[in-house]
Backbone as numpy.savetxt, mean C-alpha at the origin, in Angstrom:
# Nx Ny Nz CAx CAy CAz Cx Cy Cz
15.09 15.73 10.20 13.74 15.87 10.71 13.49 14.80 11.76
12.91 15.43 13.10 12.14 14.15 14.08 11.36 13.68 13.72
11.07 12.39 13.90 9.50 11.81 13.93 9.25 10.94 15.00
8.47 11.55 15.84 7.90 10.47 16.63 6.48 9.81 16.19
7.06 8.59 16.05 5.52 7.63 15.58 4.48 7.42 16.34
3.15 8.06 16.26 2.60 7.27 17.36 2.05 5.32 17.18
2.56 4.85 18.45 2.45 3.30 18.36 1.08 2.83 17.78
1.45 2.03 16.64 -0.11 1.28 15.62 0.69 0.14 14.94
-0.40 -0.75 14.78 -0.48 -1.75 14.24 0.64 -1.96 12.91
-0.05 -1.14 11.89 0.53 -1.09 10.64 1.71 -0.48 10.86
2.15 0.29 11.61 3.47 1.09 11.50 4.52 0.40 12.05
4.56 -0.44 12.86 5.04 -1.02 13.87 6.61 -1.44 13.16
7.12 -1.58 12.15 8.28 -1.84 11.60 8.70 -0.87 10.72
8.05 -0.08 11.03 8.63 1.07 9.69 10.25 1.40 10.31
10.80 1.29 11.51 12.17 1.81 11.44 12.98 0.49 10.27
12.69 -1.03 10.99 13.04 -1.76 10.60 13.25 -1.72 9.05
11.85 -1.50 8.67 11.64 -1.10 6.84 12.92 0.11 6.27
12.72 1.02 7.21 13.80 2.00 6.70 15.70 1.66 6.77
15.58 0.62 7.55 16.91 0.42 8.01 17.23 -0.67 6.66
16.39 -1.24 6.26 16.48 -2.48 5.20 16.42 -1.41 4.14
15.33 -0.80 2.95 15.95 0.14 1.75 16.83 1.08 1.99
17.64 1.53 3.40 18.53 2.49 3.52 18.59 3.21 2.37
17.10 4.21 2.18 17.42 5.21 0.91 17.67 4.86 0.18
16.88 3.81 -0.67 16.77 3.67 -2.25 15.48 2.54 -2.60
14.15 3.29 -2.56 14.37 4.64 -2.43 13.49 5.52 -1.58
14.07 5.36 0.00 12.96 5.97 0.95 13.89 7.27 1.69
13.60 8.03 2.39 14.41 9.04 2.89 15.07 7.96 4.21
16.43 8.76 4.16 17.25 8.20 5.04 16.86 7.81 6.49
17.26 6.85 7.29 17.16 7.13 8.40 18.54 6.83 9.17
18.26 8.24 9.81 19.85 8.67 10.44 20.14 8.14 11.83
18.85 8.08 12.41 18.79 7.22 13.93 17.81 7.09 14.50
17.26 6.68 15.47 16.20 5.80 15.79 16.34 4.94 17.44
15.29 5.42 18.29 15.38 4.77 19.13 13.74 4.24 19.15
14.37 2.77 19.15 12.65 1.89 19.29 11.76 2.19 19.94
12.11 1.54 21.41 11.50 1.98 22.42 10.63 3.03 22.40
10.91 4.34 21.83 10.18 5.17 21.91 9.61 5.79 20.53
9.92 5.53 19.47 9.30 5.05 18.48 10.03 6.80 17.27
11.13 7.05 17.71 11.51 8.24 17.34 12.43 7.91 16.11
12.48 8.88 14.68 13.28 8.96 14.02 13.83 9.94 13.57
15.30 10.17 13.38 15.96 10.88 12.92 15.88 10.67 11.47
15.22 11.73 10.88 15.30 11.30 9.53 16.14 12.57 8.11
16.44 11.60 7.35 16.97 12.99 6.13 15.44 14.02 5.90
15.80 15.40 5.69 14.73 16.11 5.23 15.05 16.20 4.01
13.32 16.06 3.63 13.10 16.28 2.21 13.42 17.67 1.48
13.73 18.14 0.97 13.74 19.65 0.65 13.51 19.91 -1.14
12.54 20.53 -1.29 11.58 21.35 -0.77 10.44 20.64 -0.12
10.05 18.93 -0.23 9.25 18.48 0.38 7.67 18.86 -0.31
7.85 19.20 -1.54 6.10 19.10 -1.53 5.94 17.41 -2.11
4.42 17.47 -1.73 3.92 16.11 -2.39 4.01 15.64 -3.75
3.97 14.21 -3.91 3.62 13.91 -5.44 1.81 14.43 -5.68
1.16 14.49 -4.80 -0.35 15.20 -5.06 0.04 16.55 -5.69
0.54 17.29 -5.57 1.14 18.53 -6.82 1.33 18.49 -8.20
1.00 17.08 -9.20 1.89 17.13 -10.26 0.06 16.00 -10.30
0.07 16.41 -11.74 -1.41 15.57 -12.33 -1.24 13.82 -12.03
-2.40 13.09 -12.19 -2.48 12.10 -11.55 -1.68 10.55 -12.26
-1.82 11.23 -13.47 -1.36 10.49 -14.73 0.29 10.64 -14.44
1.14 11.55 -13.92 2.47 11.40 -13.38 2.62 11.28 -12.60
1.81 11.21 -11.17 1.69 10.64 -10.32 1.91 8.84 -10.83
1.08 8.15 -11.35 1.25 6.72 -11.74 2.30 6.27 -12.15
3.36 7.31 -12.88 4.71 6.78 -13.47 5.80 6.65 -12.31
5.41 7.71 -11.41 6.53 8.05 -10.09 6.60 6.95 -9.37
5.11 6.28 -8.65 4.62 5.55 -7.86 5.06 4.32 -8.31
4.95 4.31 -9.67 5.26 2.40 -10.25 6.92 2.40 -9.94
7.27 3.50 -10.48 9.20 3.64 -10.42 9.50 3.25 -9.10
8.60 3.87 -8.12 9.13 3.65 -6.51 9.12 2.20 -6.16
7.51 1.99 -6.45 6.88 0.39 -5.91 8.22 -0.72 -6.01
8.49 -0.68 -7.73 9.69 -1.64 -8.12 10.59 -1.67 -8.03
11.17 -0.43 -7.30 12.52 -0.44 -6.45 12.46 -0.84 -5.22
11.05 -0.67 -4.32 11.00 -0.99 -3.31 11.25 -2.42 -3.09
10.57 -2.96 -3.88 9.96 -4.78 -3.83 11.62 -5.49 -3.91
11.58 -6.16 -3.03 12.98 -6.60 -2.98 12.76 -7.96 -1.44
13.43 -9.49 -1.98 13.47 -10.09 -0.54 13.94 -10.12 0.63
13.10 -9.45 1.59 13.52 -9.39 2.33 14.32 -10.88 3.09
15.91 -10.20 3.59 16.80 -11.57 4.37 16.39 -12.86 4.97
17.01 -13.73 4.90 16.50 -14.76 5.77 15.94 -14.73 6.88
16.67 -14.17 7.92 16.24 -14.04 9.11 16.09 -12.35 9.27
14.02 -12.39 9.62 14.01 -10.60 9.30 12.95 -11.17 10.06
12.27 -9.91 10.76 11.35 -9.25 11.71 10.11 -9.13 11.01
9.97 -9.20 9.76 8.74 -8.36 8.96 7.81 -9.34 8.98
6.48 -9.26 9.43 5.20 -10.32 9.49 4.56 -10.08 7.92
3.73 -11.23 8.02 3.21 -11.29 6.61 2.19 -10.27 6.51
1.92 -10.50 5.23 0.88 -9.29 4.96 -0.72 -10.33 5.13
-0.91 -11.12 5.53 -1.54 -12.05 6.01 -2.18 -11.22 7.14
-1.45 -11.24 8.02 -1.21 -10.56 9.30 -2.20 -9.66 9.09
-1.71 -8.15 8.55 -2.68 -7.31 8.62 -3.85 -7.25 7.65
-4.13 -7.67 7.34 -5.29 -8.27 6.44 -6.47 -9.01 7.24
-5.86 -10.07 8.28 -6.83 -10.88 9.41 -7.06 -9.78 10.07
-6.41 -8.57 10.63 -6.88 -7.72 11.61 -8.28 -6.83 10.69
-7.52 -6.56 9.33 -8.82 -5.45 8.84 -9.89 -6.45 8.69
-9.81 -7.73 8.45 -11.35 -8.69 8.43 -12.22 -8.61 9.71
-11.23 -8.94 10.69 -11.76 -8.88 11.99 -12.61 -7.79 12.25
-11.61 -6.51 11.91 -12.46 -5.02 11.92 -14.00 -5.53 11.43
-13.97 -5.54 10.33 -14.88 -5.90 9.24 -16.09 -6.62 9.61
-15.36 -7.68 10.06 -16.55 -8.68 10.67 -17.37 -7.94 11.84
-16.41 -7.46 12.43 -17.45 -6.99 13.99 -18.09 -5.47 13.81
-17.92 -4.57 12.29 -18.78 -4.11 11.91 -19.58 -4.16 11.11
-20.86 -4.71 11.65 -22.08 -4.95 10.92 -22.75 -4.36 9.73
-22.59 -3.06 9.67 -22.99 -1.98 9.23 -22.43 -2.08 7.67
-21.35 -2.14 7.80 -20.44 -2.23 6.68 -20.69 -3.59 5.74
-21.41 -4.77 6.31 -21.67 -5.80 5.74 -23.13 -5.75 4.38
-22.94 -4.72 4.15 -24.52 -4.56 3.12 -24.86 -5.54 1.99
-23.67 -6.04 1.58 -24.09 -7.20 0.46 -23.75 -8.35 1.06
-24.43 -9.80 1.34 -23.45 -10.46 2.38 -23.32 -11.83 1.31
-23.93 -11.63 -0.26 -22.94 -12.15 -1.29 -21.33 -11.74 -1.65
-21.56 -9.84 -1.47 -20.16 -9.75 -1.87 -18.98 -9.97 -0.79
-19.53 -10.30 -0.12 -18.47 -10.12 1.10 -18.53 -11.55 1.57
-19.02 -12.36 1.10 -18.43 -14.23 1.00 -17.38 -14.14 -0.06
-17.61 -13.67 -1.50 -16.97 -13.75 -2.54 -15.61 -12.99 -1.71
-15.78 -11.79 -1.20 -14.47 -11.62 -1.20 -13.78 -11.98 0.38
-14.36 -12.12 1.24 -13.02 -13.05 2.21 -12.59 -14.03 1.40
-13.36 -15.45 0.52 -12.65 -16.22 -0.31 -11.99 -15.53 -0.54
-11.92 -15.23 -1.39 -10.81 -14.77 -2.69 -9.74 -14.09 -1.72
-9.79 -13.29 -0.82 -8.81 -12.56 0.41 -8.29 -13.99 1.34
-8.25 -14.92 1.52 -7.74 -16.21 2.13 -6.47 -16.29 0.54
-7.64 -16.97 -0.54 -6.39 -17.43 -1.82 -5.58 -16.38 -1.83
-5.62 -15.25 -2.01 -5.04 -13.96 -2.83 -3.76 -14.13 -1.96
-3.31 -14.11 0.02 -2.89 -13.51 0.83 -1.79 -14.89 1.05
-2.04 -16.03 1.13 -1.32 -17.03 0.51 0.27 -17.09 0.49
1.40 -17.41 1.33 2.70 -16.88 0.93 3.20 -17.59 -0.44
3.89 -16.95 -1.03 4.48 -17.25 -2.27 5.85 -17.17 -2.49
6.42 -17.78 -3.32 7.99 -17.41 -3.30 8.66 -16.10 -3.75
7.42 -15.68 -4.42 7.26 -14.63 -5.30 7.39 -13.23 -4.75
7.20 -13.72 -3.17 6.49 -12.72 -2.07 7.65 -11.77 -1.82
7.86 -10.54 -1.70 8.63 -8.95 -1.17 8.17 -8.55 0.07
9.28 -7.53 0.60 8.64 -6.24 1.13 8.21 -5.66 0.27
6.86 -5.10 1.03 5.79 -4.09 0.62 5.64 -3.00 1.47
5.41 -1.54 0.71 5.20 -0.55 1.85 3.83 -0.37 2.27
2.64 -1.34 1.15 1.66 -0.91 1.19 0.77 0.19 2.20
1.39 1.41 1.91 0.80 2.65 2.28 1.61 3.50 1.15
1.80 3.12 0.10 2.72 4.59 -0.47 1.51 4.37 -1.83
1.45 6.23 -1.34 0.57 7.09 -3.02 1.31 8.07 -2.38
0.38 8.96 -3.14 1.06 10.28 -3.72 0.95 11.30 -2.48
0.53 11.07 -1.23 1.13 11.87 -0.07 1.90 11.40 0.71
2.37 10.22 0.22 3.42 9.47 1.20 5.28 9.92 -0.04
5.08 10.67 -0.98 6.02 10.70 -2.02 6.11 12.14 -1.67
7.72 12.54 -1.69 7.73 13.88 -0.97 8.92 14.36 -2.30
8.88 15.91 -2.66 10.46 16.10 -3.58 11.75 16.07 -2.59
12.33 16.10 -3.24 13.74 15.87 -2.69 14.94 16.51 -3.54
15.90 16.54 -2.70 17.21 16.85 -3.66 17.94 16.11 -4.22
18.44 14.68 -2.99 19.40 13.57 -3.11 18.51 12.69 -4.51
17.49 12.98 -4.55 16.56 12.11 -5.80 15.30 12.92 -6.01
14.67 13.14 -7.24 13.63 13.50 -7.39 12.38 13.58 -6.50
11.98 12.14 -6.31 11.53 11.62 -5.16 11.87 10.77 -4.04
11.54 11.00 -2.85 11.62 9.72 -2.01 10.07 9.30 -1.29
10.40 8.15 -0.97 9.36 7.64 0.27 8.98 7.96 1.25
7.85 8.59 1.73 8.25 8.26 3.49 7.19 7.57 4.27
6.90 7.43 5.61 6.24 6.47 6.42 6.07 5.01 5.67
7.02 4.13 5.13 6.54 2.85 4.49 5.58 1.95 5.94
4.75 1.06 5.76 4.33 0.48 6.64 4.64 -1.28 5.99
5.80 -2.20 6.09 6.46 -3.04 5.61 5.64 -4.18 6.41
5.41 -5.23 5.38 5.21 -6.08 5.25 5.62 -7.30 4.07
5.62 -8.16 4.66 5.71 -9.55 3.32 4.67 -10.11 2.19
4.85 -9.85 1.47 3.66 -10.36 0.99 3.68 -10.07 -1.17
2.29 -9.88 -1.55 2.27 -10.18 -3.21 2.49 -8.97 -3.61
3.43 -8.74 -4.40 3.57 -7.23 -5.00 2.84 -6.49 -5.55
1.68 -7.17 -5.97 -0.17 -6.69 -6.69 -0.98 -6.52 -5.44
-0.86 -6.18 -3.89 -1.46 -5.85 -3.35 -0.69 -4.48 -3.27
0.29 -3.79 -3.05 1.44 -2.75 -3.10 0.49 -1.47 -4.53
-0.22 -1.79 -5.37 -0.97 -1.30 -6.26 -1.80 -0.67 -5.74
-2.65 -1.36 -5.24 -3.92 -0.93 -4.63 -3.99 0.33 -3.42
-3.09 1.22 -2.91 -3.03 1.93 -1.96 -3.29 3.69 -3.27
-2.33 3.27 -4.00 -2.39 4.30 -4.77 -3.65 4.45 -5.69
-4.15 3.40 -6.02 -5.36 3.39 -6.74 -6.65 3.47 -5.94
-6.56 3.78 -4.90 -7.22 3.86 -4.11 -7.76 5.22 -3.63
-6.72 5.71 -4.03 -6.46 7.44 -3.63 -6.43 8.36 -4.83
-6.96 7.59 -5.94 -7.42 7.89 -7.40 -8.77 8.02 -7.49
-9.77 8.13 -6.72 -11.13 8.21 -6.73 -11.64 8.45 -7.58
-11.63 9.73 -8.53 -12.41 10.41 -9.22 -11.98 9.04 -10.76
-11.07 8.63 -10.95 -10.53 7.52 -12.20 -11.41 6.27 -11.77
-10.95 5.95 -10.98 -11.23 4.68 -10.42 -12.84 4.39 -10.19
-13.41 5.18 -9.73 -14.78 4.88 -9.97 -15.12 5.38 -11.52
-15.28 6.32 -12.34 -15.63 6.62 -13.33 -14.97 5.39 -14.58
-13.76 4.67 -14.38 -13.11 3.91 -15.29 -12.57 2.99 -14.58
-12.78 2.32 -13.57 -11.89 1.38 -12.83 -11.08 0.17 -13.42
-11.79 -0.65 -14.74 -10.72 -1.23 -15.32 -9.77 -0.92 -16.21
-10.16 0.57 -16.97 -8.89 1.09 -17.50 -7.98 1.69 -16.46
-8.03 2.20 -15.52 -7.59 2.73 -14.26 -6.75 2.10 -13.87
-6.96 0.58 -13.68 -6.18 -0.82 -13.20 -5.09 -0.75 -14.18
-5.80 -1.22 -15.05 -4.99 -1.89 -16.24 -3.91 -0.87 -16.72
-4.00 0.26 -16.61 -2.63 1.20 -16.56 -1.65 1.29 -15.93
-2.24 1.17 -14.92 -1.13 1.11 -13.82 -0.60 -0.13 -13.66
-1.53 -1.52 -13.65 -0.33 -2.58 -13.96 -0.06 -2.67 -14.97
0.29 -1.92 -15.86 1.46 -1.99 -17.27 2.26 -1.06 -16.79
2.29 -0.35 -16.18 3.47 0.67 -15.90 4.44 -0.31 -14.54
3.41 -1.23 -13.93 4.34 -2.04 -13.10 4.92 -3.40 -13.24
3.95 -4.30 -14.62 4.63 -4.79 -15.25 4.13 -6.07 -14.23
3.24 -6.16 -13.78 2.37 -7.01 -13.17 0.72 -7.25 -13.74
0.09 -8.34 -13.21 -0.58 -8.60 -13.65 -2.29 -7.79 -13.50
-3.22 -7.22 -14.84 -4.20 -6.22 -14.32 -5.06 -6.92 -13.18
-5.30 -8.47 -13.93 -6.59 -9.06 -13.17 -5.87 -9.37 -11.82
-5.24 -9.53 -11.35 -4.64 -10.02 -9.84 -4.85 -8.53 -9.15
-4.49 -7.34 -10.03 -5.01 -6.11 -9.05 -6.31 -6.16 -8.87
-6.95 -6.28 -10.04 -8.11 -5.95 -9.95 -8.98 -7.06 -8.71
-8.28 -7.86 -8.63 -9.36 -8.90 -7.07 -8.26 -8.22 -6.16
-7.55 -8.03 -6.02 -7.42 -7.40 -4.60 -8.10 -6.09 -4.19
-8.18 -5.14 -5.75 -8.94 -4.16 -5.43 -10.44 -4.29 -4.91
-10.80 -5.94 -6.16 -12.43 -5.87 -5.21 -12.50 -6.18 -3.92
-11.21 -7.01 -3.11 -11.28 -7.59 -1.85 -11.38 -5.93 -0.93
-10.61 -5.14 -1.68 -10.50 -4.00 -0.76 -11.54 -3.15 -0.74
-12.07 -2.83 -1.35 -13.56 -2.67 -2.16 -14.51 -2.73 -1.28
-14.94 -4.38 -0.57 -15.31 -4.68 -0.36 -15.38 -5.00 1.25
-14.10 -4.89 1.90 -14.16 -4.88 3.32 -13.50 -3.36 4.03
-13.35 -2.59 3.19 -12.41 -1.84 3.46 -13.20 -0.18 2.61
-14.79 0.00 2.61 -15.17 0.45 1.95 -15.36 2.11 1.95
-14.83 2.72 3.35 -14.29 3.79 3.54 -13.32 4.80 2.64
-12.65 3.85 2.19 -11.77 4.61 1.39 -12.53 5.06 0.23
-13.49 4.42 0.01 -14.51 5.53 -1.48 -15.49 5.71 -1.24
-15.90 5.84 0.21 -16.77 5.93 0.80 -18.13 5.13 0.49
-19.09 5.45 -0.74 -20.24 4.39 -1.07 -19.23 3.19 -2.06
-18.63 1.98 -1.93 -18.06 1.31 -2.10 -18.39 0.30 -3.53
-20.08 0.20 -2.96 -20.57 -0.69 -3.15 -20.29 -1.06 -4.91
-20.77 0.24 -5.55 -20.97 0.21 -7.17 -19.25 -0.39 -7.48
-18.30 0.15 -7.18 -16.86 -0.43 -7.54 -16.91 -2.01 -7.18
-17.54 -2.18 -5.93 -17.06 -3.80 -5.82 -17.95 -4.85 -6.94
-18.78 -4.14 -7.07 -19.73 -4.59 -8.34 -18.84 -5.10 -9.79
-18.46 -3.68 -9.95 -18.11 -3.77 -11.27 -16.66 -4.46 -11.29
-16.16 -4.64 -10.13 -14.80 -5.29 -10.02 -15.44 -6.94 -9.96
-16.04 -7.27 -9.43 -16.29 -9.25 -8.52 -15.99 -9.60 -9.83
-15.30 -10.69 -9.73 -14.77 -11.61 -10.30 -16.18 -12.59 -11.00
């Protein structure tokens, strides 16, 4: 399969990302010219989504992937921190006003988004963009990956993309919601749970009225 990427921020290393898990466990990439942002990639076949299969196996697939993914990246590697894109979505953030409605919760959480983002030794590649439409079937494996958007950074922010895209759980139960899914990853609930309120909180599109989750999440 082709893919031409169109040029963005977050995507900007995904060949790189693919050339580093060489399929395990993301779909292959067979070739690639930078410059123009094209990939030759393995096709998935039959290719439907992990959104096909209830949400609750969705969470087992996603944790299986996450912890195969997470791995240090080499000494000398290309991949910017997850720092990085985090200052850009604040920036977003900051220069929309609109979005600023509590301007307690949104002190509490840039703090806590400065500590949280922090490099650590602890720190991986992350695809942070993989849920359950970024998880395709396959033959060579049940599932694979595709579009990772790679970065460096805490493996409890790598959580939050998929739980994110859990709406109907996550607002109705958000700390049992958490707390499942980091036992299936074997990380810590409360470290998701402040990144979720950081995300929550500057990033409030993704559940559209935001506000009640960042509530019940603040620390």
């Amino acid at each position: 399969m082709l893919k031409v990427a169109f040029p963005h921020f977050e995507g900007e290393h995904e060949i790189e990302g693919l050339r580093f898990w060489s399929g395990d466990p993301t779909v292959q990439l067979l070739d690639a010219d930078e410059n123009l942002g094209a990939m030759l990639l393995e096709r998935c076949v039959p290719g439907a989504t992990l959104r096909t299969v209830p949400e609750a196996a969705q969470d087992v697939v996603v944790s299986g992937l996450l912890r195969r993914l997470w791995r240090a990246p080499p000494p000398a590697h290309s991949f910017r921190p997850l720092a990085t894109m985090l200052t850009f979505w604040t920036r977003e953030f900051e220069e929309d006003g609109s979005a600023q409605t509590d301007p307690g919760l949104t002190r509490t959480a840039l703090n806590l988004l400065e500590e949280l983002a922090r490099p650590d030794s602890a720190d991986v590649l992350l695809a942070t963009d993989l849920h359950a439409g970024n998880v395709l079937r396959a033959e060579r494996e049940p599932w694979l990956v595709i579009d990772p958007k790679p970065f460096v950074g805490d493996p409890s922010y790598d959580a939050t993309q998929h739980l994110l895209n859990c709406r109907a759980r996550l607002t109705s139960a958000p700390l049992d919601t958490i707390r499942r899914f980091a036992d299936l990853l074997e990380l810590s609930a409360e470290r998701i749970r402040l990144w979720m309120f950081v995300r929550a909180v500057i990033q409030p599109q993704f559940l559209g009225d935001a506000s009640a989750l960042a509530r019940a999440l603040k620390p």
